[in-house]
ZASEFI-927966 format. One record per residue: residue in three letters; x, y, z of N, C-alpha, C, O, CB in turn. Coordinates in Angstrom, 2 decimals. Each point is the difference from the previous one (the first is absolute). Glycine has a CB too. Layout:
N
   residuo       n_u       n_v       n_w      ca_u      ca_v      ca_w       c_u       c_v       c_w       o_u       o_v       o_w      cb_u      cb_v      cb_w
       Ala         X         Y         Z         X         Y         Z         X         Y         Z         X         Y         Z         X         Y         Z
...
***
This chain:
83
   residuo       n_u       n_v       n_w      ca_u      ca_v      ca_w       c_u       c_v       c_w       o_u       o_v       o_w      cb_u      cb_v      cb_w
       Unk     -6.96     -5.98    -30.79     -0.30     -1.10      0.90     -1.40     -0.51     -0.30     -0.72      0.81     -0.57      2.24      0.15      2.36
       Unk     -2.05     -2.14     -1.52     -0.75     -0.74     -0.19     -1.36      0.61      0.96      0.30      0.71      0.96      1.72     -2.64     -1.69
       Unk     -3.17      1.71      0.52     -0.92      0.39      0.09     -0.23     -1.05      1.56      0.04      0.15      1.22     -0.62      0.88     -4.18
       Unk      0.38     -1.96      2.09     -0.07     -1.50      0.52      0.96      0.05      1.34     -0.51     -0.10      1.11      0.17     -1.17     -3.70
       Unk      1.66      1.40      2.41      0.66     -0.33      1.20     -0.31      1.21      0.83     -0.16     -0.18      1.20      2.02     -1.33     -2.21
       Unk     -1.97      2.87      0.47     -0.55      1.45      1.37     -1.18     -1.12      0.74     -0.06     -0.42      1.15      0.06      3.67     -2.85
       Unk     -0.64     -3.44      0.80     -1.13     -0.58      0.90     -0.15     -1.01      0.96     -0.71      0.12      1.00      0.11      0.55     -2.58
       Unk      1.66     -2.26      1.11      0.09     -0.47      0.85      0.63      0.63      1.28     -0.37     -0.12      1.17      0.12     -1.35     -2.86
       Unk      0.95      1.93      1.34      0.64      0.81      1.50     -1.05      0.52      0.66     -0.30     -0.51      1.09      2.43      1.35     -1.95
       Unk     -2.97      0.37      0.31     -0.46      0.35      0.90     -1.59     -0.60      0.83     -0.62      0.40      0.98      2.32      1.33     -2.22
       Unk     -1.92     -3.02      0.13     -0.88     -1.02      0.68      0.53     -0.74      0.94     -0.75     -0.29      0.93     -0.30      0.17     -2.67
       Unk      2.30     -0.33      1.75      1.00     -0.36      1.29     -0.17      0.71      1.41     -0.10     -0.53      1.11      1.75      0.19     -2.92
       Unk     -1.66      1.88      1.41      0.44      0.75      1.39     -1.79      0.17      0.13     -0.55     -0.48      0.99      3.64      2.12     -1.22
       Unk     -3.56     -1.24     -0.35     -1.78      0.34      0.39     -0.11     -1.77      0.59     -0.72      0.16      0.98     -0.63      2.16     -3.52
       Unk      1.57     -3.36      2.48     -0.43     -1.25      1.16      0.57     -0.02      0.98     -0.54     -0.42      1.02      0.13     -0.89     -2.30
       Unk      1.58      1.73      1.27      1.16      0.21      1.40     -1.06      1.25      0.91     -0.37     -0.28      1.14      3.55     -0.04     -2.72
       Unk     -3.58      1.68      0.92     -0.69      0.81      0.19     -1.60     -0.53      0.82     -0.43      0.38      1.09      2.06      0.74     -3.22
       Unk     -2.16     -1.94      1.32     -1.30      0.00      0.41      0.16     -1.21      1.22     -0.99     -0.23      0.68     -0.27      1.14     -3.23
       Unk      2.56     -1.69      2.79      0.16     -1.06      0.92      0.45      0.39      1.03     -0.49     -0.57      0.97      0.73     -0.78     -2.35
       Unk      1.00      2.63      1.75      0.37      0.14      1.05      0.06      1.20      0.19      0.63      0.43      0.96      0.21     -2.19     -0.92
       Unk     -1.61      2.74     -1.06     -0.23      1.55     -0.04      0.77      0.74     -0.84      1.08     -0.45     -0.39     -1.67      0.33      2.46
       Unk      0.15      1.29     -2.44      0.80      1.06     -0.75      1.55      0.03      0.84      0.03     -0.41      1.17     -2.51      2.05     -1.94
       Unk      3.19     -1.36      0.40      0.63      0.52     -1.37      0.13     -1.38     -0.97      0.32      0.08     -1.18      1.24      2.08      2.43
       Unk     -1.89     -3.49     -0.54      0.12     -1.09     -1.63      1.85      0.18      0.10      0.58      0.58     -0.92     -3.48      0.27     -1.34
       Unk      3.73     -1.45      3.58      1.39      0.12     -0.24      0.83     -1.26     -0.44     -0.56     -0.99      0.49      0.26      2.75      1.13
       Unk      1.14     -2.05     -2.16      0.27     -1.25     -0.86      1.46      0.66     -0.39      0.17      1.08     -0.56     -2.87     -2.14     -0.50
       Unk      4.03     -0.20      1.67      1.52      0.42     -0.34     -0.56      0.33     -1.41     -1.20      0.17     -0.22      3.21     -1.79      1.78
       Unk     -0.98      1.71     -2.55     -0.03     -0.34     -1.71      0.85     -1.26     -0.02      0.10     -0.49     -1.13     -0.17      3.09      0.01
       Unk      0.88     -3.43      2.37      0.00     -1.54     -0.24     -1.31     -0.41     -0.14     -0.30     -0.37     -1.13      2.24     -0.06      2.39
       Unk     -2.83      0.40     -0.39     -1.19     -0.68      0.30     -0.70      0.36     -1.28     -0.01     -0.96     -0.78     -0.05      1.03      3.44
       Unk     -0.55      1.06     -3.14      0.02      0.37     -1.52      0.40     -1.19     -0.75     -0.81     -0.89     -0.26      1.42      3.30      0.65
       Unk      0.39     -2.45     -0.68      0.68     -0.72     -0.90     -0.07     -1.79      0.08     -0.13     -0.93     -0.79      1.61      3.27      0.88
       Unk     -1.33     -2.17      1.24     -0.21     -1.73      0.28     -1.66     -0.45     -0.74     -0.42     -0.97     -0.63      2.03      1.04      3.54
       Unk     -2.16      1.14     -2.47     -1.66     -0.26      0.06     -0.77     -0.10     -1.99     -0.83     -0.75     -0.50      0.76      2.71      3.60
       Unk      0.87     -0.85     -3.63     -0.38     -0.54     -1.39      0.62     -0.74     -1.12      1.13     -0.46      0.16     -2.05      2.06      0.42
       Unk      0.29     -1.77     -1.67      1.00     -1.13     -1.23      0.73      1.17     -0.87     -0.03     -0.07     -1.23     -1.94     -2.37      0.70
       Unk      2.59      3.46      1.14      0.39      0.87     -0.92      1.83      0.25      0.94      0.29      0.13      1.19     -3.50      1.17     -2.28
       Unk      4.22     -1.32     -0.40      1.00      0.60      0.39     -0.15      0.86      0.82     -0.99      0.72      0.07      1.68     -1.19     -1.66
       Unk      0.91      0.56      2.80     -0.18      1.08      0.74      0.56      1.19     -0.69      0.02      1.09      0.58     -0.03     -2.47      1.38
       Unk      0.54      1.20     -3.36      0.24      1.74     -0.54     -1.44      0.82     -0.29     -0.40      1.14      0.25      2.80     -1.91     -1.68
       Unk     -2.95     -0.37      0.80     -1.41      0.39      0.04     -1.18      0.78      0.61     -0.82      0.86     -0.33      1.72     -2.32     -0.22
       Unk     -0.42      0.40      2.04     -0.64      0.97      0.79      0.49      0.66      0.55     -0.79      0.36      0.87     -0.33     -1.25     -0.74
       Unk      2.50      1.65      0.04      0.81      1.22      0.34     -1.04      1.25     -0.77     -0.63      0.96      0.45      3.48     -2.36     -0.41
       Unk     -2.63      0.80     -1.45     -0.03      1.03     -0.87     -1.85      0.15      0.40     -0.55      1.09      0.14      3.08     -1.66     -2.36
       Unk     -3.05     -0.38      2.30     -1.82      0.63      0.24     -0.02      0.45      1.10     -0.92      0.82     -0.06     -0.43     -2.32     -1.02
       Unk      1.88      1.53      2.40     -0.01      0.91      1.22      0.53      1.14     -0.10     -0.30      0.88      0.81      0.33     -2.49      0.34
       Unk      0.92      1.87     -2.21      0.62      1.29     -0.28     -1.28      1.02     -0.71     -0.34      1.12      0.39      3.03     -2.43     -0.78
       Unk     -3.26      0.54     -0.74     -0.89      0.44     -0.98     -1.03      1.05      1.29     -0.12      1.21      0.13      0.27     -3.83     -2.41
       Unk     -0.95      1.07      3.34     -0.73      0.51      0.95     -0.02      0.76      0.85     -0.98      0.58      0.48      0.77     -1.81     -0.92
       Unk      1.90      1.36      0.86      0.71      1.30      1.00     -0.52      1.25     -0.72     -0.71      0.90      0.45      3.19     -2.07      0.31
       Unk     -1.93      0.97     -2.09      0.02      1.56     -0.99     -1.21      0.94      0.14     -0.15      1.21      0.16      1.36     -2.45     -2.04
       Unk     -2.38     -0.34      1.68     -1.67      1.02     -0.15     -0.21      0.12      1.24     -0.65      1.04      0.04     -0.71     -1.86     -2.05
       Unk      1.49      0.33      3.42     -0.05      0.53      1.20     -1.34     -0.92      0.80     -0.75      0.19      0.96      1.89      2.44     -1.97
       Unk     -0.86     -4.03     -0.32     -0.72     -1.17      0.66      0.24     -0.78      1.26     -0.83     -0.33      0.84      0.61      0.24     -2.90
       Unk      1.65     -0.16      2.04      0.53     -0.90      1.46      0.75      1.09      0.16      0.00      0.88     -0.86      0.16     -3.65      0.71
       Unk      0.80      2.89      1.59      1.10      0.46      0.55      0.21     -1.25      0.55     -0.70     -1.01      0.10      0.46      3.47      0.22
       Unk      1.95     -2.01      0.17      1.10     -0.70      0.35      0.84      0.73      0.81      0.48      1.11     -0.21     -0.66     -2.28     -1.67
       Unk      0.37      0.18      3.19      1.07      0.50      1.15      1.16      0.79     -0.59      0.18      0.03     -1.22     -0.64     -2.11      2.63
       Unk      1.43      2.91     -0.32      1.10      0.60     -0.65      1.20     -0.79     -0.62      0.86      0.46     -0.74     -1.58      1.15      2.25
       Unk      0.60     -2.73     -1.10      1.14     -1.50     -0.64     -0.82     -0.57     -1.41      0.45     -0.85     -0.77      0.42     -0.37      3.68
       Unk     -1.89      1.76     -3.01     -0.51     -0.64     -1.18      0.06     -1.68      0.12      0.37     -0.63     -0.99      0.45      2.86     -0.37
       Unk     -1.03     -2.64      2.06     -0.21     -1.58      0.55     -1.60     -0.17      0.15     -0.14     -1.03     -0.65      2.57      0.88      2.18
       Unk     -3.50      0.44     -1.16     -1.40     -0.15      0.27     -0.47      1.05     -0.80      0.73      0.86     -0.50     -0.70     -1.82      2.79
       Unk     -1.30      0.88     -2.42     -0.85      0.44     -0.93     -1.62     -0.04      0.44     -0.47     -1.00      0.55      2.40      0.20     -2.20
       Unk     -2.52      1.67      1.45     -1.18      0.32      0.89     -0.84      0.71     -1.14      0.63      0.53     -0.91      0.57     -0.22      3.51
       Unk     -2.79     -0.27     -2.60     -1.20      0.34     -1.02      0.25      1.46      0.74      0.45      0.29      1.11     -2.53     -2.72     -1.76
       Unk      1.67      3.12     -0.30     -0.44      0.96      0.07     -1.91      0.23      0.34     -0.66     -1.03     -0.16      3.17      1.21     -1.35
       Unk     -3.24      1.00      1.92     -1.46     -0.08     -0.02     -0.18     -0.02     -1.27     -1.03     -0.62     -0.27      0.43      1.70      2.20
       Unk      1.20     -0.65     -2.91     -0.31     -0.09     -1.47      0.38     -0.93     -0.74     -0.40     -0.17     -1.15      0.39      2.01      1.27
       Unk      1.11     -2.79      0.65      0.27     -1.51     -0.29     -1.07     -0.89     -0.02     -0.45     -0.83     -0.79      2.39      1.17      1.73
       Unk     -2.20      0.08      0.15     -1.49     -1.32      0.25     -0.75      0.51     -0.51     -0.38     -0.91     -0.73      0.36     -0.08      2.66
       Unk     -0.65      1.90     -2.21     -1.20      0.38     -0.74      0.42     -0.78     -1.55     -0.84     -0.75     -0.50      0.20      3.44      2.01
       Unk      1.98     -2.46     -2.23      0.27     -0.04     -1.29     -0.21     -1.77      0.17     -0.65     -0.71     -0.77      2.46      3.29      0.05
       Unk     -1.17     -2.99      1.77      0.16     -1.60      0.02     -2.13     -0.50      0.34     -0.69     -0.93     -0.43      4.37      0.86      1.96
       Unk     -3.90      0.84     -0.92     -1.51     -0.23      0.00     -1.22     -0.18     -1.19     -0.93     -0.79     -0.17      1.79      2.00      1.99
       Unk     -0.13      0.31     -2.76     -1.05     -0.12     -0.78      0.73     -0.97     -1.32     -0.71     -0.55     -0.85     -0.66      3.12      1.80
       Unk      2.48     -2.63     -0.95      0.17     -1.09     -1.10     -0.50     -1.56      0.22     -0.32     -0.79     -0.89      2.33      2.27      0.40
       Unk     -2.01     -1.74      2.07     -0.40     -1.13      0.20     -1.47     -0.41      0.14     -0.42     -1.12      0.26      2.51      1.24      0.53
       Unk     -3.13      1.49     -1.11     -1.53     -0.83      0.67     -0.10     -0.53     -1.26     -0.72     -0.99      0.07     -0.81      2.50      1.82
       Unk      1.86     -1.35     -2.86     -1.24     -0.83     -1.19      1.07     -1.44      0.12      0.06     -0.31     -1.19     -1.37      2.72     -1.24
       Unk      2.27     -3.54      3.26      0.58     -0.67      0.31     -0.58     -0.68      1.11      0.65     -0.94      0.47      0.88      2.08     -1.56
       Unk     -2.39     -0.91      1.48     -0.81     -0.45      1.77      0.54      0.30      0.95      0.22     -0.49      1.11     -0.93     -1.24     -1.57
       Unk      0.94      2.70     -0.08      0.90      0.94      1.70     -0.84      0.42      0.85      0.39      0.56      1.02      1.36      0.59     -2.05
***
C-alpha cells in the first residue's frame, strides 16, 4: 500500500481528531467521499493501518477511529507540512 494514501487517511482522521476530539471517528463512506483515491484503495490503506495498530474500527467495520499512536504518526508526518 501506498505510503501517500496511509497518510492521507490518517491526516483525515488527526483533523476530524483535533476538531471534535480523539478518537478522530469518520464512517469509511465519509473516508472515501472525502479523498481523490479509489475506494479499494482506501479499504486496502485502513487495512494496512488496522494491521500496525494505527486506527481501529467498530465491530461492523463501518467507522474507523486514530489510534494515540495514529495521531502521533499522523502528527509527526505532518509538522514539517505546517501542521
Amino acid at each position: 500500500m501506498s505510503a501517500s494514501t496511509e497518510h492521507q487517511i490518517l491526516s483525515l482522521l488527526a483533523r476530524e481528531w483535533d476538531f471534535k476530539g480523539p478518537p478522530g471517528i469518520l464512517d469509511v463512506s465519509e473516508i472515501v467521499a472525502a479523498l481523490p483515491l479509489a475506494p479499494s484503495e482506501i479499504l486496502a490503506g485502513v487495512k494496512d493501518l488496522f494491521a500496525r495498530g494505527l486506527v481501529d474500527m467498530n465491530a461492523i467495520r463501518t467507522t474507523v477511529f486514530l489510534t494515540p499512536d495514529g495521531y502521533e504518526a499522523a502528527s509527526s508526518a505532518d509538522s514539517g507540512n505546517g501542521r
